[in-house]
MARROVO-746994 format. One record per residue (C-alpha): x, y, z; residue in one letter. Coordinates in steps of 0.1 Angstrom, whole numbers, plus 5000, padded with zeros to 4 digits. Layout:
<fikols>
x,y,z,res
X,Y,Z,A $
...
</fikols>
This chain:
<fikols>
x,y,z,res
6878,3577,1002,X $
6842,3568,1017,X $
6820,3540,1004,X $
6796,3567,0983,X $
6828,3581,0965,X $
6837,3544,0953,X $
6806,3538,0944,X $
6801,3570,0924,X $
6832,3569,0910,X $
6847,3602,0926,X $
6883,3607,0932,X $
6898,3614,0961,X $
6911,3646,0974,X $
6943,3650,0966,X $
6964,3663,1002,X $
6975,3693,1007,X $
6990,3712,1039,X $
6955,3720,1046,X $
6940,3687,1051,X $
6933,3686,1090,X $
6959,3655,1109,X $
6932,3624,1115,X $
6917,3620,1152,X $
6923,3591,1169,X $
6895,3575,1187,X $
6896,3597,1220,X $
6902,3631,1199,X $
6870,3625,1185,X $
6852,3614,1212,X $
6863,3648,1230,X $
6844,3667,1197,X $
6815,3647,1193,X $
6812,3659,1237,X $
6820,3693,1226,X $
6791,3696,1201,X $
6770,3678,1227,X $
6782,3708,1256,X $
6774,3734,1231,X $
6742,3723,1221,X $
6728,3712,1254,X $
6746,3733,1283,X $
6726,3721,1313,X $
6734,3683,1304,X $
6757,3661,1316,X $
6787,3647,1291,X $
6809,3617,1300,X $
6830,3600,1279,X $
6836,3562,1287,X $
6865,3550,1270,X $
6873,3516,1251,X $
6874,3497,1221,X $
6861,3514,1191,X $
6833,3491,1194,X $
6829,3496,1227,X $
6836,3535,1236,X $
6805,3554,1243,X $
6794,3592,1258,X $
6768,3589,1282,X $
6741,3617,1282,X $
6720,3625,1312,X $
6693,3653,1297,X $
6669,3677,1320,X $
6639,3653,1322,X $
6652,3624,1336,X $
6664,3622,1297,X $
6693,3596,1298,X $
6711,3576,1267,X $
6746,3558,1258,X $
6761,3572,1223,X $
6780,3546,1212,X $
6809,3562,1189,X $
6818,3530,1168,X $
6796,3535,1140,X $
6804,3574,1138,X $
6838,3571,1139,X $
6841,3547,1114,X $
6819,3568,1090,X $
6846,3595,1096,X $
6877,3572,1092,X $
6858,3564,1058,X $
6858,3601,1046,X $
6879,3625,1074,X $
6866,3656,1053,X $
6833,3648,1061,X $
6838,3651,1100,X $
6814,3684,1103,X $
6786,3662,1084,X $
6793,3629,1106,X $
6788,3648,1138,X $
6756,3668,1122,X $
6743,3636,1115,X $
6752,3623,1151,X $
6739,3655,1165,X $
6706,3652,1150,X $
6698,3619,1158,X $
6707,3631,1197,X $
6678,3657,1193,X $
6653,3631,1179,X $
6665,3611,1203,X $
6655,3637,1229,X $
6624,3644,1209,X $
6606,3608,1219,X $
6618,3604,1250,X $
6601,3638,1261,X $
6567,3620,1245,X $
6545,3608,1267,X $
6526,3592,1242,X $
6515,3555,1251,X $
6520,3543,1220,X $
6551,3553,1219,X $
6562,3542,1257,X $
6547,3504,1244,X $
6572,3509,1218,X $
6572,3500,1183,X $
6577,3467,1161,X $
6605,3475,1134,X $
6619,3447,1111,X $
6656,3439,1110,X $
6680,3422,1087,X $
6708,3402,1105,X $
6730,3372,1087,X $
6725,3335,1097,X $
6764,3335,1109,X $
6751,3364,1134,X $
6719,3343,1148,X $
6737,3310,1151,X $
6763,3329,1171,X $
6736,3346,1193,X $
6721,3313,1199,X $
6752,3297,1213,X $
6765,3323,1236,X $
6730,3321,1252,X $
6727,3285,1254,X $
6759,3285,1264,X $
6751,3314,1294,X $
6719,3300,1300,X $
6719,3264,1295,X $
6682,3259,1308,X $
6666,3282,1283,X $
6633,3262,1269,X $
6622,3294,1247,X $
6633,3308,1215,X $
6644,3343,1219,X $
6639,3358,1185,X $
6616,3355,1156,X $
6636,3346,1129,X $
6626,3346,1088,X $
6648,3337,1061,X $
6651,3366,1039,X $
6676,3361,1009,X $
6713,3337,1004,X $
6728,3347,1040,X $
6703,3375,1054,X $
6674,3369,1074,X $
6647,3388,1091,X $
6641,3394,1127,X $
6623,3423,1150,X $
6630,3444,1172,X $
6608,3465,1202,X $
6618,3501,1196,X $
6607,3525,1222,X $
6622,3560,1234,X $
6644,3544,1255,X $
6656,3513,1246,X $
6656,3488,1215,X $
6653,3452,1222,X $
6641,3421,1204,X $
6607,3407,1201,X $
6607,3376,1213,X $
6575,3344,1198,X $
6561,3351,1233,X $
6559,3391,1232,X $
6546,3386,1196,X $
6523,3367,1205,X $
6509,3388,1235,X $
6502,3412,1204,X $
6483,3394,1186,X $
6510,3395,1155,X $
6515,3358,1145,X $
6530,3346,1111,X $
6520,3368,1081,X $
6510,3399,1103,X $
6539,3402,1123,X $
6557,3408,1092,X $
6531,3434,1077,X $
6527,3449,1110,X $
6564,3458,1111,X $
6570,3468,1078,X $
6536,3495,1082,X $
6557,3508,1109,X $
6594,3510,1091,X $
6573,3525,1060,X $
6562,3561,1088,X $
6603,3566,1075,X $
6598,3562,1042,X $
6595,3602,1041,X $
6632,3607,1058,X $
6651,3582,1030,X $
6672,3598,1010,X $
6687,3588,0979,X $
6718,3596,0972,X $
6736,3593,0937,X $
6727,3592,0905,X $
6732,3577,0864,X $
6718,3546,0878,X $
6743,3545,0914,X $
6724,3550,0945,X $
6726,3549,0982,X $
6695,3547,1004,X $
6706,3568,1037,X $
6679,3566,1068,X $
6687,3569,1106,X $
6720,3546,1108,X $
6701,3524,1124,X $
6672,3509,1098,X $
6685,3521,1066,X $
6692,3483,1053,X $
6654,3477,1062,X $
6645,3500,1041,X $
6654,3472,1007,X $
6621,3452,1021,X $
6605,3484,1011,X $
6618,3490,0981,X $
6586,3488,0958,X $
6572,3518,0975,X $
6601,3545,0968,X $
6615,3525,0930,X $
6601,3554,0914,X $
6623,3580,0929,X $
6654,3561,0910,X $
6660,3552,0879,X $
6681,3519,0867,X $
6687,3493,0835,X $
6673,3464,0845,X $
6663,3448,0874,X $
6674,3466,0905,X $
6702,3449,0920,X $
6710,3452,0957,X $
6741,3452,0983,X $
6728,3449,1018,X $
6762,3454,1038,X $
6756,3466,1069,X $
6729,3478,1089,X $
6735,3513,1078,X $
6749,3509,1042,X $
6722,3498,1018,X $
6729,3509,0975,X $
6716,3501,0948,X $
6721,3495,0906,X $
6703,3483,0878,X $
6716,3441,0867,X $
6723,3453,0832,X $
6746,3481,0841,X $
6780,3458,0841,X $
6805,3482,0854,X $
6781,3493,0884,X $
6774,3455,0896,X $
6811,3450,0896,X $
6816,3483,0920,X $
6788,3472,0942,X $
6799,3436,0946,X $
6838,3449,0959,X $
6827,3475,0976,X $
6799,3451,0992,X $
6828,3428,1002,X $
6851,3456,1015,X $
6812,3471,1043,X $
6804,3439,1053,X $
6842,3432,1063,X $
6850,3461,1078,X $
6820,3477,1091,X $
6808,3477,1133,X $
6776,3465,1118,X $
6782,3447,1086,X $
6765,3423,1077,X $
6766,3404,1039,X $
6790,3403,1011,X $
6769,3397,0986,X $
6746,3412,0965,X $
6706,3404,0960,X $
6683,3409,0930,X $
6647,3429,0938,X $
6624,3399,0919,X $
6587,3392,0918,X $
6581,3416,0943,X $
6609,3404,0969,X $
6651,3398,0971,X $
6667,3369,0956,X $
6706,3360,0963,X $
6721,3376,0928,X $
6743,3353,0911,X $
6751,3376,0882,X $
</fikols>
């Protein structure tokens, strides 16, 4: 049963003779390539085997057009919900055509690439910071701009452009101009050009916020501008996950709290990308750790 079923309080299917036999890692990798053969003929598939963490199909496009789709993240979604395979590779499929869509662009804007916020965990940047002292014991420069956010979530940013994603570093910020307060609005005005492709899923006060898989979680430090397309009792009361899993209830709806805090736990354990167990309260215009 996937996370949205828990959380709406849906019951599983219940098996019958129909019910298609689970694919294994490589099965699925060989249908997500299929998809990507039948939908782009002239390109060239190969799958690179691993860990489900680390397995990947590498596309090379007409155009010089070249990306690595990592299958972690997609095949865990299906693991989640195996009936929902078709959807999980539309999802995957449209995200290759966007994907295609702004690397084609020859926009400068676009090539300089774009400042988007990110929510990561303190456990993630403390372990980021010791591999690379560790590999490169003579660095004299803080990698990433880092701002506490709420309990164990903090925020940093990223350099999204068509064909990579990297992150901003104090030095590259500051070659932009975007210092302190501005960084952070600067960002934000970019993550908000989305705001028209969230959808909210759910409904009698349960919701999940779904985006791009990539920036959906981002999407809570946004949440004043789309609060009006929900409806909950109470303040609205957040579990941030993983970077792709972000719901939301309302902190006098009891029963809904208690599904969001398990199911909360159960993302940020066993998600690729999780990232906190805990839930956070939307208060005086920002998120709070929610001790309720």
């Amino acid at each position: 049963m996937s996370f949205l079923s828990k959380l709406f309080g849906r019951k599983p299917a219940t098996p019958s003779a129909a019910t298609p036999a689970l694919l294994d890692l490589p099965a699925f990798a060989q249908r997500f390539a299929g998809e990507l053969r039948d939908a782009f003929p002239d390109a060239h598939i190969r799958i690179v085997p691993g860990a489900q963490n680390e397995a990947r199909i590498d596309v090379s496009l007409p155009g010089e057009i070249q990306a690595g789709l990592q299958l972690g993240n997609a095949y865990q979604r299906y693991l989640s919900e195996p009936q929902a395979l078709e959807a999980v590779l539309a999802d995957q499929m449209a995200s290759v055509r966007e994907m295609q869509r702004r690397l084609s662009a020859e926009d400068e804007d676009d090539e300089a690439g774009v400042v988007l916020p990110v929510i990561k965990t303190r456990d993630w940047h403390d372990t980021a910071m010791n591999q690379l002292r560790a590999s490169q014991p003579d660095m004299d420069a803080a990698p990433f701009v880092v701002e506490p956010l709420a309990g164990d979530l903090i925020v940093t940013y990223v350099l999204d452009t068509p064909a990579s994603m990297s992150f901003l570093s104090p030095h590259e910020a500051e070659q932009r101009e975007l210092r302190g307060d501005a960084l952070r609005a600067h960002a934000l005005e970019n993550l908000a050009r989305s705001l028209p492709q969230l959808e909210l899923k759910g409904g009698g006060g349960r919701y999940a916020a779904r985006l791009d898989r990539n920036y959906d979680a981002g999407m809570a430090l946004l949440f004043e501008r789309w609060r009006d397309r929900i409806e909950l009792r109470g303040e609205p009361v957040f579990a941030i996950a993983a970077r792709d899993e972000l719901m939301v209830c309302g902190s006098e709806d009891g029963e809904s709290v208690a599904a969001l805090r398990e199911i909360a736990q159960e993302i940020a354990r066993s998600s690729p990308y999780g990232l906190s167990s805990g839930l956070f309260v939307w208060r005086d215009g920002g998120l709070r750790a929610f001790e309720g």
